[in-house]
Every structure is written in C-alpha cells, then in structure tokens.
N, C-alpha and C positions, 0 to 999 in steps of 0.2 A: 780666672787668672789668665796670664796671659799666653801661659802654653797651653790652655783648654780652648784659647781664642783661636790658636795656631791651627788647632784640631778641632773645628767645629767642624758638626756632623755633616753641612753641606761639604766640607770642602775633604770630609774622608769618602763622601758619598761620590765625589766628583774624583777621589783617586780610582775607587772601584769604575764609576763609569770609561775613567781614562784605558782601563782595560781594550778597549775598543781603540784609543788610539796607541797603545802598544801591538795592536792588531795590523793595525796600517804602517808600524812601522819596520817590524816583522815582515810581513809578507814583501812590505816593499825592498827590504835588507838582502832576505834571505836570496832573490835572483843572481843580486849581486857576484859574491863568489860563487857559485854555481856556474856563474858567465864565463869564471878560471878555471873549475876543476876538469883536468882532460878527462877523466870518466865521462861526466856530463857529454861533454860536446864530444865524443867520442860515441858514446850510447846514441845519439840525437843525427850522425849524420855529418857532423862540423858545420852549423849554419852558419848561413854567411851573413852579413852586414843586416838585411832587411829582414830573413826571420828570426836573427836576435834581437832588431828591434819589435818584432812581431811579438815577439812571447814576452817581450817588455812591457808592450804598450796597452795591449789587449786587457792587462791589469785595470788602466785608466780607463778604459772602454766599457770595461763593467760596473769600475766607479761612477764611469756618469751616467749608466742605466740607475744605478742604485741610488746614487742621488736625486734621480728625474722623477722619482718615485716613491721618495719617503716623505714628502710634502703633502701626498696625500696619505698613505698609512700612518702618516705621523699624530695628524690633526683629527684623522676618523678612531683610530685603535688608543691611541697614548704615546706618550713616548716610550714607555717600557716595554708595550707589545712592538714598537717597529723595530726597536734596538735585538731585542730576542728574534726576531723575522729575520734580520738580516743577520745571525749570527748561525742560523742552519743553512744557509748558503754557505758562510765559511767553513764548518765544518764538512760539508760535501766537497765542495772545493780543496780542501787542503787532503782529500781522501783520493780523490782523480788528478792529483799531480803528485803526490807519493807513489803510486800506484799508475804512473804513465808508462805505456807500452811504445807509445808515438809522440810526435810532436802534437797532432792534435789533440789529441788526448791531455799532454801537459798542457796546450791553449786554453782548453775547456774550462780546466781547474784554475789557471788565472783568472778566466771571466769569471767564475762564480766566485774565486775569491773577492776578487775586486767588486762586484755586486754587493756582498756582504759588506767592506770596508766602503764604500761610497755611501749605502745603510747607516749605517752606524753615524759616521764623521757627520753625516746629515744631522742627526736627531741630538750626538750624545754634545755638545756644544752647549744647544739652547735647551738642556734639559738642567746641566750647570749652572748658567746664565738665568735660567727662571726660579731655581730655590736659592741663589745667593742674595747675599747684603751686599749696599753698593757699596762700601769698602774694602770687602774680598772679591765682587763678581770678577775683578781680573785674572786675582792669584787662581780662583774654581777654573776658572776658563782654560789658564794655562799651561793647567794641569795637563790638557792634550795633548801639547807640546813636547812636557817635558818625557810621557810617557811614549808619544811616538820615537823618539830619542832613546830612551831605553830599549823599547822591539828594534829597533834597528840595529844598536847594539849590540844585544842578546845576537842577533841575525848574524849578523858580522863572524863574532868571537863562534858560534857554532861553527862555520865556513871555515873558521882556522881549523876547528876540532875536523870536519870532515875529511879537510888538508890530511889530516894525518894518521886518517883513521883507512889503513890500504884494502880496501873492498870494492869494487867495482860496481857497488850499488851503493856510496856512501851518501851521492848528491842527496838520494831520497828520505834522508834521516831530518834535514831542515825541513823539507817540506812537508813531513808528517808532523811534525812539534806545532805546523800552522792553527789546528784543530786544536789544540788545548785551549789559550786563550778563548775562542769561540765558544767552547761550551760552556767553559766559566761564567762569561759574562751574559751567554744565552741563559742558564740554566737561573742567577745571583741575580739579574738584571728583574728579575719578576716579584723576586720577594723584598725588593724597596717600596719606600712610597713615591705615587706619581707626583707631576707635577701641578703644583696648585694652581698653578696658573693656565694648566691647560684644564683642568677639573673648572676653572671659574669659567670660562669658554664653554662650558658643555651646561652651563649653569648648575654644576653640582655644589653648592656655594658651602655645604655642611662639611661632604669629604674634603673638600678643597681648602676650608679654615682646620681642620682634621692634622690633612698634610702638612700645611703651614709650619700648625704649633709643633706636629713631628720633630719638621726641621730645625728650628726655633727656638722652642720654647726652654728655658733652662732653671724654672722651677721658681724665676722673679723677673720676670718683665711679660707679664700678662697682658700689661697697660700697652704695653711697646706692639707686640703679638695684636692684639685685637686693632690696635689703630692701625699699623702699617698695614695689615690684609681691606681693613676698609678700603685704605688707600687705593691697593690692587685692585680689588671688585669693582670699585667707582670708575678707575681710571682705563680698565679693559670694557667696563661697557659704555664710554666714552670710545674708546676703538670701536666697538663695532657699532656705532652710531656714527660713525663717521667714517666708518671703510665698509662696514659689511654688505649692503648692497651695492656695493663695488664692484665690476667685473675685471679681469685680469686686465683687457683691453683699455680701462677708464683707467686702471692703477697705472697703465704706463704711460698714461694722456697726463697722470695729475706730477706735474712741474717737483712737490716735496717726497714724490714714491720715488721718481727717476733719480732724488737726490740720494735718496737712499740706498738704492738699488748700486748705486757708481758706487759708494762711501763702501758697501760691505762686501761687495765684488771685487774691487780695483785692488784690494789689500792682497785679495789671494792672487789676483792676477800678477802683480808684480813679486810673489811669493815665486811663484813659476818660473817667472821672466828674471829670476835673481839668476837663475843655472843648476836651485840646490837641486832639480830632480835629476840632469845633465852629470854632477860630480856626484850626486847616490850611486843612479845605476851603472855611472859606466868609468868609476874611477879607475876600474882595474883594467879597464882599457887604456886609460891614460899613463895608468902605473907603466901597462905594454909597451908605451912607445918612448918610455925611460930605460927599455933595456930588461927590464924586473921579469923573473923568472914564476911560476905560480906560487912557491914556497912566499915569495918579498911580496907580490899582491894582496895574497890572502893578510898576511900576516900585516902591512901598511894599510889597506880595509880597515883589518880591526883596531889597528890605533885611532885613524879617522874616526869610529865609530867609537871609541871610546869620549871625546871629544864633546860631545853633544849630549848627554843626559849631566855632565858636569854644568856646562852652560846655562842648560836649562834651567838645573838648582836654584844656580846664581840669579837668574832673573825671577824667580817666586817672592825673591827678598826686596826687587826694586818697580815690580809692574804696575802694584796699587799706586807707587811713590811719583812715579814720570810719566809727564805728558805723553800721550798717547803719538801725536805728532813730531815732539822729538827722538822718541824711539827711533821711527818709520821713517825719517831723514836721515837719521845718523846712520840708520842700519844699508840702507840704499850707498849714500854715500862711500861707506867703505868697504860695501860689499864690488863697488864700481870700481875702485881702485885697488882690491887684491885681484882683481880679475886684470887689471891695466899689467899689473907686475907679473902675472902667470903668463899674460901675454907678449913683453917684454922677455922672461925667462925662455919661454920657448922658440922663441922667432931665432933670438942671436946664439940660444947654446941647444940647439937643435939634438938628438937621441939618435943617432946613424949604427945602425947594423953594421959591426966589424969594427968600428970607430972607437977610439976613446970618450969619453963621455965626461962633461963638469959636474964633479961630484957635489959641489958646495950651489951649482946653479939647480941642479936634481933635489937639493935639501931645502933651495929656497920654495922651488914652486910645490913642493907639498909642504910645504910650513905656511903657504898659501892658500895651500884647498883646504888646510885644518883651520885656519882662519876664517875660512869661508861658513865653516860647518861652525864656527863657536860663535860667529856673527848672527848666522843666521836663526844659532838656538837658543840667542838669549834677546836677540831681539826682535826680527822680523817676523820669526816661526810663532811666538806666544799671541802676536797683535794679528794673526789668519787667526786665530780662536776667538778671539776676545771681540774683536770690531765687529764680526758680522753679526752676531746673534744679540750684539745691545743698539743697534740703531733700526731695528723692525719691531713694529709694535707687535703684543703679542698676537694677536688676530692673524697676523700674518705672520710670524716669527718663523718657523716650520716653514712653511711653503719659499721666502724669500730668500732663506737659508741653505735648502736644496738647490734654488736656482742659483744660490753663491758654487755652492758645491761642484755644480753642472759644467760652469764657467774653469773652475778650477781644474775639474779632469780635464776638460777637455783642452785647454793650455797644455797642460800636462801629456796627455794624449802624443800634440802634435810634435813636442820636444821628444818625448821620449823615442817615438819612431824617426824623426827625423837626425837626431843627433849621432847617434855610428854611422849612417850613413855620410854625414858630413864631417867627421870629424874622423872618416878615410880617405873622403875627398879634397878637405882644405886643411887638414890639419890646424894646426895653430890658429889659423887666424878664424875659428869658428869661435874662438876665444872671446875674438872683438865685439861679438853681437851681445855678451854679456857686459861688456865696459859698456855701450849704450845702454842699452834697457835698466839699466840698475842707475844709472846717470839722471833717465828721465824718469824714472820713480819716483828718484829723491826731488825734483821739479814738481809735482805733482804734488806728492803729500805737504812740501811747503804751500803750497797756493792754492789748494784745491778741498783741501782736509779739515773738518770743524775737530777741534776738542772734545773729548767726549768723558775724562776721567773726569770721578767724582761726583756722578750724577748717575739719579737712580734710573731704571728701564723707562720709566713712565716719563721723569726729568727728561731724558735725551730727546722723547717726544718732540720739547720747544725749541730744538733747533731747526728741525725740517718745518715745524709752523702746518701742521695738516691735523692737530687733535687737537681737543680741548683738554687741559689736565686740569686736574684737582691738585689745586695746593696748602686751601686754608690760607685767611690774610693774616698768619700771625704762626709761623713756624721756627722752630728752632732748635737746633740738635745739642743732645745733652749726654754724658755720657755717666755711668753709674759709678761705681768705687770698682767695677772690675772692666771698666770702659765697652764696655756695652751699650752700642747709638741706643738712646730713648728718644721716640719724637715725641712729641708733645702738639697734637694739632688743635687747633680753633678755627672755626673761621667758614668758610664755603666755597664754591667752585669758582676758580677764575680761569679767564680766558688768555691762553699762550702767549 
C-alpha cells in the first residue's frame, strides 16, 4: 500500500542511519549559543575574534581528517564498521569538551568530534544511496538533510534551556548530550544489514543477494529481487573492469572521472559558498550588532533553528518529483538575492550603540536569514546528499565521496575561521561575497550540470560515458496492483 511504500525498510533504515547526520547537526548547533552564554566566554578567558574562530573551525579540521580517511575503512571494513569507527571518536569527543578545564582541552573535543562527523557524513550517504530504489534513492538520501536540521535544532532550543538554567557550569550540559546520539548510532549501526553492493565488491555475491532481499523483498516480487541484483552484479563487475586497475593518478587523467569528480564536489562546494555555515555559527553574532542582548540571541537562534527540520519535511514530498537542476538554480538564485536584501538592510539602517535602531529594518533582515535557512533546507542542503553518492560507480563510490567530503570541510574550514574575523573588520559588506558566490552557482548548475533524477546508480553510469552497462534490448517498467517497479529484463549487455 502506499503508506508501507512511504515506509520501506530502506528508507526507515536510512532515518536510523540519518542518526549520524543529526550528529553533524547537533554538534555543529550546539557552539553556536555557547558563542552567547557569558558563563562560557567568561569561563574561557573572553576569546577574541580568531580563537572563537579557532574553536569553531577546528570542528571542520577534524571533518576533513575524517573524511580523508573513510574511503579507505569504508571499502576495507564495510560501511557499518566505519560508521561505528567514527562514532567512538564522537563519543570521546563530546566527553573532553563537557569536561574542558581549558580552551585546549575544549579544541581537542571539537577535533574528535568533528573526526567522528566527517566519519560518518563520508559513509552514511552512499550507504542510503546503495540499498535504495531509483525512485526513493533521493527521498533515503535526504533523509540527511532533514535530520541534520533537526540536531541543529535540538542544539539551538537546548542553548535557550541553558539561557536559563543560572549555573555557571550550564554551557557544559549541550556538550555532554553530543555523546548520546554517538552511541546510539555506534552501538544500532552494527546490528543492520550491510550493504549489497559493497558485499558484491568483496565478491561475497550469496550475503550480498541475502542483504538485497532483506531490503527488498516483501513476500511477492521474487521476480523483481532476483533480476534487479542480477542487474547489480553484472553491472559492478562491469566497474571494476573498467576502473579497477585504475590508479588514482589515471582516474584523474580520464576526461568522464574529472566529470564526475566537479558534478559531486561542486554541489557541496557551492553548499559552503551559499553563507549557511557563516549564518549557523555566527548568527548570534549578527543578532550582536542588531543591538540583541543574550536572552533575544539565544532565543532568535532558536526560532532560526526551528526553521529548517520544517523545510526539510517539505522537500521529502517533492525531491523524487524535480529536476535535480532546477532545484540547484532556483535555490542559488534566491539564496543570492536574500543575501542582496541583508545586504541592502544593513548598509542603510546600520545598528549603532546608543543609537535608535529601525525596528521593521531589524525584522526584515532576520526574516532574511530564516529565508536563507528554509531555502537552503528544502533545496540546496537535500541535493549535498543526494548528488554525490549517485554519480560514482560503485567501485569508487566510498573513496570519491570522501574526497567530496574533504572538499566540503575544507571550504568550510576556511569560512568558518575567516568569517568573525571579517565580519569585525568589514561589517556589512562581508555580506556582498555571498550575493556573488550564490550568483555564480546558479550559472554553473545551469550550464555545467547533466540531470540525473530518475535513473538508476548503474543508468547515471551513461552520462559520464566510461562503463559499459547492462541494459537488456528490451526493458520495461511495470508496476504491480500496490505499485511496486517490476522490471522485466530480456535481452544482453549493450554498450553506453
């Protein structure tokens, strides 16, 4: 039926894995007000501009260790031992910044966090993406999305609670909750089934049709279950007949890898270069130079934060449905123009100490940063999930996917230290570098970007033109009385 469709097992399996990006959204939230509570920076020293961006950034510093490095425990272990690997780093991590005496000490507990979450966001993507059907692999994928939306959330509304909970040790109550999800998902993450796709990789072709049917099978489409895994098998040793003695250095010599490589990078990159990491960590900096006292921060945080797991919702309902490219234009585009209007608000009705202040100009430019956060979590945030892990074959899926990851922190990385710093030194107009970059995204994904909805892992294959797929000369999709894709294949291997 169609609410058991809503709720197939891949895509409850993919809320549990989404665990991991409520992980990344969480730790990334919970800084946030912490950056407000005068305890915190009180306890700490009062850092100034560069080691608040220090204890900001250092997060992404561990992301891209973590990422640089699940490409290989991904493909040697499983995806379910690296996802559990990288989820006792978080746990450790979120135990030495509850328990910080110093600021290095709290730095320490960033990087291991952020190790962990660079971990995870590596693996849990294409672990989605390899047990979905091609007509949910977007909604499994987006799942990340909408759940880093949620941690972030969660992160936020705690920040209010700590607001007002008067103990001089409150900061430390967010950062101990970091470790829960961690173990959950370390502890849950072991007793699923792996991926079949990476089990057909290891040639274990019996577990691997095993897991499949796990996913799969619902007691009448046997027919459906045995052909489509055929499909798999044939078409992943098809991959590594034409990648696997490949060396990293040949993959970026061959003209359809490079294509690949821009296609599931450039998404995240321009994810970065949108501002959302810029209006996460440091809106209650911006709240500051609205005048906002730490009670109006914390408390505007968490409505911003409320914001985005709504968002998120909304686009489960329409990811399968649009173009992958209209998304990723549209969403560039108006992410470039609430940033034009932020930056208009703040130039002419500027926030002067002692000064009166435009109340209705104050309303507009946070009715622009929540715009910014509802833009970016219903359309540009779900298409970093979804894009990178369906344009690498699976051979490479894991390792291609970390170096997306790599790219992504470290964008990240450079905004996040950079930005207090400039946005003391230029104010407003550090605004403007987001009206560009969101400008020439949306340039890009119009001219630069193939389609890719609506085609299976193996199908996106014949865009880049570097494998041979298996199609059968005579296919065609059928669906049952509870619309259930049945393929029906005939036929033999044709060439791309």
């Amino acid at each position: 039926m169609k609410g058991l469709k809503l709720l197939s097992k891949p895509f409850l399996t993919s809320i549990f894995l989404g665990i991991g990006g409520f992980l990344y959204g969480y730790d990334s939230g919970i800084i946030t007000p912490s950056l407000a509570l005068n305890t915190f920076l009180t306890y700490f020293g009062q850092p100034d501009a560069a080691t608040r961006g220090a204890i900001v950034s250092v997060y992404q510093a561990g992301a891209w260790l973590g990422s640089a490095s699940v490409g290989i425990t991904s493909d040697k272990f499983g995806r379910r031992k690296a996802i559990a690997f990288g989820c006792i780093w978080g746990a450790i991590g979120s135990a030495l910044m509850a328990g910080a005496a110093h600021v290095a000490m709290l730095i320490m507990g960033r990087l291991l966090v952020g190790y962990a979450v660079g971990t995870i966001t590596g693996v849990a993507p294409v672990f989605g993406a390899e047990i979905a059907k091609t007509h949910e692999r977007a909604r499994i994928t987006a799942v990340n999305q909408m759940m880093v939306a949620w941690g972030f959330f969660v992160a936020l509304w705690t920040g209010v609670g700590e607001g007002k909970w008067n103990n001089p040790n409150q900061w430390r109550l967010g950062f101990a909750i970091q470790g829960v999800p961690a173990i959950l998902l370390g502890v849950g993450v072991l007793l699923i089934g792996e991926s079949p796709r990476w089990l057909c990789l290891q040639g274990r072709y019996e577990e691997a049709m095993q897991a499949f049917r796990n996913y799969h099978h619902d007691g009448s489409n046997d027919e459906w279950c045995d052909t489509e895994f055929n499909i798999i098998q044939v078409n992943i040793e098809e991959e590594q007949k034409a990648q696997g003695r490949l060396s990293w250095k040949d993959l970026f010599r061959t003209p359809a890898f490079r294509k690949r490589l821009f296609v599931g990078s450039f998404v995240w990159a321009a994810a970065m270069l949108s501002g959302i990491s810029f209006v996460q960590y440091y809106q209650t900096a911006i709240y500051a130079t609205l005048q906002f006292d730490q009670d109006q921060q914390l408390l505007v945080s968490g409505l911003y934060g409320s914001v985005a797991p709504v968002a998120c919702i909304a686009s489960l309902f329409f990811v399968d449905r649009v173009g992958r490219k209209k998304i990723l234009i549209t969403s560039s585009s108006l992410l470039s123009l609430c940033y034009l209007i932020i930056t208009i608000l703040a130039a002419v009705y500027p926030a002067r100490p002692g000064q009166p202040t435009n109340v209705a100009a104050q309303r507009g430019l946070i009715a622009c940063i929540f715009a910014v956060s509802a833009n970016y979590s219903a359309l540009l945030g779900p298409m970093t999930w979804i894009i990178p892990p369906e344009v690498y074959t699976t051979e490479l899926r894991a390792k291609t996917n970390a170096l997306v990851q790599v790219i992504h922190y470290s964008i990240s990385l450079v905004i996040t230290q950079c930005s207090p710093i400039a946005l003391a030194a230029v104010g407003w107009k550090y605004y403007i570098l987001f009206v560009l970059t969101n400008a020439l995204c949306a340039l890009i994904f119009a001219f630069a970007y193939p389609e890719t909805r609506g085609k299976s892992l193996e199908e996106i294959d014949e865009i880049f033109g570097d494998v041979k797929i298996f199609h059968g000369t005579n296919m065609k999709l059928a669906q049952d009385e509870e619309n259930v894709e049945v393929l029906e294949v005939r036929g033999e291997k044709a060439d791309s």
